[in-house]
N, C-alpha and C positions, 0 to 999 in steps of 0.2 A: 328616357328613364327618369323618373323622379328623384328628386334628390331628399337628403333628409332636411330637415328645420328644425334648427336652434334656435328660438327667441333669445331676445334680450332678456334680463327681468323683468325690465321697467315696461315692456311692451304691452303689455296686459293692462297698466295705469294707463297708458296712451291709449288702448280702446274703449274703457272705463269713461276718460275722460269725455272723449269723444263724444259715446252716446251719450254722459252725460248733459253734454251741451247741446247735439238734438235736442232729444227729450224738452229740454229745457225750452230752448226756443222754438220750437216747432210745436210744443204742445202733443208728441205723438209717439209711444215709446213703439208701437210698431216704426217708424221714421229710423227711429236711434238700431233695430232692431236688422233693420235692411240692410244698415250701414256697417253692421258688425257682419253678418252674411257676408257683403259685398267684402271687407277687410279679408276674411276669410279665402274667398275666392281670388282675392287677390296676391294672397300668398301661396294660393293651390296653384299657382298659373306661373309666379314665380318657381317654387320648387319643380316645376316640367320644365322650364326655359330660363337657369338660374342666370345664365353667362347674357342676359339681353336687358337694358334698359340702358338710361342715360350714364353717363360715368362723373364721378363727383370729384372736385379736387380738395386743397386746402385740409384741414384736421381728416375731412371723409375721403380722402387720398384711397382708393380700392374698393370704395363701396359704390353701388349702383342705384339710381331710384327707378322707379317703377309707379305709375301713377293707374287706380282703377281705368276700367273699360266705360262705363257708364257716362261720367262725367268728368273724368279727371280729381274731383274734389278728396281722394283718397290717396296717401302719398305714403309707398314704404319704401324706405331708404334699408340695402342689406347689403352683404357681403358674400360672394361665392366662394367656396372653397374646392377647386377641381381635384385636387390633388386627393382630400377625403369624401367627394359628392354629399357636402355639408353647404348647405344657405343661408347664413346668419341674419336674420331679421333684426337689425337697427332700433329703427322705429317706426312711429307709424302717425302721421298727422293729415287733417284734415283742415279743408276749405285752406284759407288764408294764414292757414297760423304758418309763422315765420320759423321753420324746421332747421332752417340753413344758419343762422345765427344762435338758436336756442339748443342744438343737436349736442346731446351727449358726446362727450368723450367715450372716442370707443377701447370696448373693454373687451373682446373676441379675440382669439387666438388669431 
């Protein structure tokens, strides 16, 4: 059973940003374009199997990461909620950016 999805706000700037730095350096807004698909599906695959990824401690104490199929280069960090089959999507970064030190304070119920 799927569960529902609740983004973050800020999630939306985190895919923004993203393609915008493809694009940028890649030269190829189909590139940045794939990336958002792939983001996509990566949270479609989450809400089917919310309770499975790595488990995070410290501030992300309950939250889980989850990195794309493809390459890894896509990382959303979320939070299950069993009790209301709620998936709270965190955030969402890519390649090398340093997520685990820059990560929001969470702000989900």
């Amino acid at each position: 059973m799927t569960w529902r999805v609740v983004r973050h706000p800020l999630v939306g700037t985190d895919v923004l940003k993203m393609a915008s730095h493809i694009a940028e350096h890649s030269g190829s807004e189909d590139a940045a374009e794939c990336r958002i698909i792939e983001v996509e599906a990566t949270i479609a695959a989450i809400a089917n199997n919310p309770l499975s990824g790595t488990r995070l401690d410290g501030k992300l104490t309950g939250f889980l990461r989850r990195q794309s199929r493809r390459d890894q280069q896509i990382t959303v960090v979320f939070r299950p909620d069993p009790a209301r089959k709620i998936v709270y999507i965190h955030l969402v970064a890519f390649g090398g950016q340093n997520w685990e030190n820059d990560a929001r304070t969470p702000s989900v119920p």
